[in-house]
C-alpha positions in Angstrom: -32.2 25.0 38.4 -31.5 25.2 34.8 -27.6 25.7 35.3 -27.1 23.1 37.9 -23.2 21.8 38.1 -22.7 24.1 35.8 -19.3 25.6 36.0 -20.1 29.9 34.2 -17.5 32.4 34.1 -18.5 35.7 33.8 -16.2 38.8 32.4 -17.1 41.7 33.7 -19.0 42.7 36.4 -18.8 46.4 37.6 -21.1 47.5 39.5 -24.5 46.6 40.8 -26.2 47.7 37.8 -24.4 46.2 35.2 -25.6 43.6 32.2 -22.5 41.1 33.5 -24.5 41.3 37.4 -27.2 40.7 36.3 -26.4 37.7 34.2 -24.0 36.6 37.5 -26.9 36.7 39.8 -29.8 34.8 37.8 -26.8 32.0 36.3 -26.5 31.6 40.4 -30.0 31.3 41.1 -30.2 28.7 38.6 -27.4 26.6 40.1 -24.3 27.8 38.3 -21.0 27.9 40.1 -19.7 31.1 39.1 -16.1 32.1 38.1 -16.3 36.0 38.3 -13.7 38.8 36.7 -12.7 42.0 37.2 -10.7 44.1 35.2 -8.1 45.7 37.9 -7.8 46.7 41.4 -9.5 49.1 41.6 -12.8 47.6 40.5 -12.0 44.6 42.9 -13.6 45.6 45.8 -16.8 45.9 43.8 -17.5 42.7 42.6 -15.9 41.1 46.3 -19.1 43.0 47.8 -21.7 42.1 45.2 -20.2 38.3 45.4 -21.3 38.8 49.2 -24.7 38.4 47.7 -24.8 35.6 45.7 -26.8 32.0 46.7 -23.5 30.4 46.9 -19.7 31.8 46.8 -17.8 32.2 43.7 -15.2 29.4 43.0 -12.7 32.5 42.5 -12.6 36.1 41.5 -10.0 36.6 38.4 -8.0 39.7 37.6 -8.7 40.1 33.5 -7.8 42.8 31.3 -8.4 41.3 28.4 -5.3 43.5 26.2 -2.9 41.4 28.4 -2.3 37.9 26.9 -0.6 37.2 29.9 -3.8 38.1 32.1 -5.5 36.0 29.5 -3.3 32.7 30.4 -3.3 33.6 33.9 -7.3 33.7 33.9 -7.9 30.4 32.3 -5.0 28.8 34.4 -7.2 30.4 37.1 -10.2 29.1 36.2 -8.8 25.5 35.8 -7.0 25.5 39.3 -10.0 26.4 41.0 -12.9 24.8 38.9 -11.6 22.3 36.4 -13.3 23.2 33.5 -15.7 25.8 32.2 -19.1 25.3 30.7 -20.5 28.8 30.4 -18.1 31.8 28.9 -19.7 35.0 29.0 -18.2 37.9 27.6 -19.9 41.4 28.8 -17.1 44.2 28.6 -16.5 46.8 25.9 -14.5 50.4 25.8 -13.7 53.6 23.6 -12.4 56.6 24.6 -15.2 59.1 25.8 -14.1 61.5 23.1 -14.8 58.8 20.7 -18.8 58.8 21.8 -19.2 62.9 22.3 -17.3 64.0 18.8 -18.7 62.8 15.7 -17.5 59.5 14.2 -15.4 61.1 11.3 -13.0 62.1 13.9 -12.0 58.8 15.2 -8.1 58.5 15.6 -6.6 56.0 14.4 -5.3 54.9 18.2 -8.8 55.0 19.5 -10.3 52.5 16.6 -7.6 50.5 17.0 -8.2 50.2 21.2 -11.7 49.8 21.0 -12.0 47.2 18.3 -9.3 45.5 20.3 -11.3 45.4 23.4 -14.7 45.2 22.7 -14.1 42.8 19.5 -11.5 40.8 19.5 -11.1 40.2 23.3 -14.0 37.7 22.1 -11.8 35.4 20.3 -8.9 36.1 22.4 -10.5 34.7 25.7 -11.8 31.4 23.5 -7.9 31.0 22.6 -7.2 31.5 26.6 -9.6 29.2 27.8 -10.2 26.4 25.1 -8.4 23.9 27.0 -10.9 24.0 29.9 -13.9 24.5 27.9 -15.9 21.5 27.8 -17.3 20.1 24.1 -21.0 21.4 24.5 -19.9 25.0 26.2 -21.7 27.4 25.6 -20.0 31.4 24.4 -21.7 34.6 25.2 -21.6 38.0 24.4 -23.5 41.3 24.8 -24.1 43.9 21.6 -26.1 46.2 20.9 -28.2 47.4 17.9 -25.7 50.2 16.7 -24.1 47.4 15.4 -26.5 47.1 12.7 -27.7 51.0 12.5 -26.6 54.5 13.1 -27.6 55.2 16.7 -26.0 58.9 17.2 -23.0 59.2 19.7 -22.2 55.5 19.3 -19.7 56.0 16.7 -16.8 53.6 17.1 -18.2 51.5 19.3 -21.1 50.5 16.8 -18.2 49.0 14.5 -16.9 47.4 17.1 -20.2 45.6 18.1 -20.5 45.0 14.2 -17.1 43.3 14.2 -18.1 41.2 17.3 -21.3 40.1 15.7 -19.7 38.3 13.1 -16.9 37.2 15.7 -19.7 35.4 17.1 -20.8 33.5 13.9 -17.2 32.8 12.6 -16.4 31.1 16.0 -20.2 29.6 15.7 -18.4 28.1 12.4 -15.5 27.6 13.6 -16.5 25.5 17.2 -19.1 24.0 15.7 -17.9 20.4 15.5 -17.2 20.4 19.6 -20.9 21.3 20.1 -19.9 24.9 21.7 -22.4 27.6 21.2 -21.5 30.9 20.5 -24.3 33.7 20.2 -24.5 37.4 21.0 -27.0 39.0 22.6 -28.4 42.1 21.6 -29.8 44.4 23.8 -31.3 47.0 24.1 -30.3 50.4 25.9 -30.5 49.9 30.2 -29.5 52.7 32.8 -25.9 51.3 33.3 -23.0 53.3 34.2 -21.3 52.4 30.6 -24.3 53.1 28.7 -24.3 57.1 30.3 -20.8 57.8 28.9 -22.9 58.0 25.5 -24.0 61.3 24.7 -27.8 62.2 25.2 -28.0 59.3 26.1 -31.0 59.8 28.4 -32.8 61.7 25.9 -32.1 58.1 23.9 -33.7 55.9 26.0 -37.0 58.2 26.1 -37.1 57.8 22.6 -36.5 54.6 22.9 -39.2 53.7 25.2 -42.0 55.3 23.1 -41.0 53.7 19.9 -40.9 50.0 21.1 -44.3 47.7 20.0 -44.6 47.0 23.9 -44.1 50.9 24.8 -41.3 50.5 27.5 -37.4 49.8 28.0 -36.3 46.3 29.2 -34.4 45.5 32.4 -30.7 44.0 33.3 -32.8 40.8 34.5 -34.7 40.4 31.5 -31.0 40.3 29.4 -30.1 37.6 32.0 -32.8 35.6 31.6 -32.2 35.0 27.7 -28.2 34.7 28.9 -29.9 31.9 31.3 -31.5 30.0 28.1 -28.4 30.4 25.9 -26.5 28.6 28.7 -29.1 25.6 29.2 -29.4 22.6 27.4 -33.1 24.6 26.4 -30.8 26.6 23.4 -28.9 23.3 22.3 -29.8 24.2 18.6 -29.1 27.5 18.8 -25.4 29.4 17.8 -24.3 32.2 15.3 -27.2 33.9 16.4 -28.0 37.5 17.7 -30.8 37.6 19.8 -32.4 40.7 20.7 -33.7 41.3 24.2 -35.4 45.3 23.4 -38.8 45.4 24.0 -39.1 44.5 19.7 -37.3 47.7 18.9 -35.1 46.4 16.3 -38.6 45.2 14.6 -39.9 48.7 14.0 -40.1 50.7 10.8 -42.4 53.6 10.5 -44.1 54.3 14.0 -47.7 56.0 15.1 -49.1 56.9 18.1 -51.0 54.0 19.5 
């Protein structure tokens, strides 16, 4: 019971097989009350029925989209009405057009940049502003990436930028919240059979690839992702921010490969 009377809330769970479930379920499992979000109606009565099988009800389930600074404000006042505080902010949502991951990265419009850096960058700093009032000194701040962030992974295009841009998010707020005691870190993972992970192109063909070329010859799991979410948020990573951990099977290791 790592996270017991813990207070986590966790932006956003989809769908069953999402990175943000995942992390929900194991944060309950090891005692966490749970603040859950969904980004509009119509991805409501998704996270109502996975809620239905958690250990212990969420303490509420809060609208967020995070381009609406009034959603924002509404969240946090959410949170606070229903849970006092927060001591676990994870951030698991990113977006770009679907054009933007099928066309090649030299035709990104300047809209599309502009929406997805928005979204899956700076909503990161923009949900600290929202909720810094409830989070307690000694929070910890998470949020997913990926290793086009730090390499040409084809398809990934805009969205590698944007991971980029959140990765250093992560260690100017690191910086930044340092003297309260709040962690942030991102955590780097790598490439899981979600339903936002098959709007990249070939992607499939990817993640064979993948698989063969990682030192323990296989893909990693949503649950495995969780458990190192699990160890940012316990007192067992209290020396631990501005970091990127990778959770891929020691794919981001690997130079040259043979066959083994």
């Amino acid at each position: 019971m790592l996270l017991k009377n813990k207070v986590a809330a966790v932006f956003n769970p989809a769908n069953k097989r999402s990175i943000a479930w995942a992390i929900a379920r194991e944060m309950d499992a090891q005692g966490a009350q749970l603040l859950l979000g969904y980004q509009n109606e119509r991805t409501k009565g998704n996270v109502e029925k996975l809620a239905e099988e958690l250990k212990n009800p969420p303490l509420a389930l809060i609208p967020l989209d995070v381009t609406d600074d009034d959603q924002l404000a509404a969240a946090a006042a959410t949170a606070k009405s229903s849970a006092g505080h927060v001591d676990i902010l994870v951030h698991s949502l990113a977006f770009a057009p679907r054009e933007c991951l099928e066309k090649p990265f030299l035709e990104t419009q300047r809209e599309s940049f502009k929406m997805a850096l928005d979204i899956s960058a700076y909503s990161l700093t923009a949900m600290f502003q929202a909720f810094a009032p409830i989070l307690r000194d000694g929070a910890s701040i998470m949020a997913m990436s990926y290793y086009g962030a730090e390499k040409v992974v084809p398809n990934y295009n805009v969205m590698g930028v944007a991971k980029a841009a959140l990765e250093a998010s992560v260690r100017y707020l690191a910086y930044d919240l340092g003297p309260r005691q709040i962690r942030v870190n991102a955590i780097s993972a790598g490439p899981i059979n979600t339903l936002a992970a098959r709007g990249v192109s070939g992607f499939v063909d990817m993640l064979d690839k993948y698989q063969e070329r990682t030192p323990m010859k296989r893909g990693i799991t949503a649950d495995e992702v969780a458990n190192t979410a699990v160890y940012l948020a316990s007192h067992l990573a209290s020396g631990v921010t501005g970091e990127t951990i990778y959770v891929d099977a020691g794919y981001n290791i690997m130079g040259l490969t043979e066959e083994r």
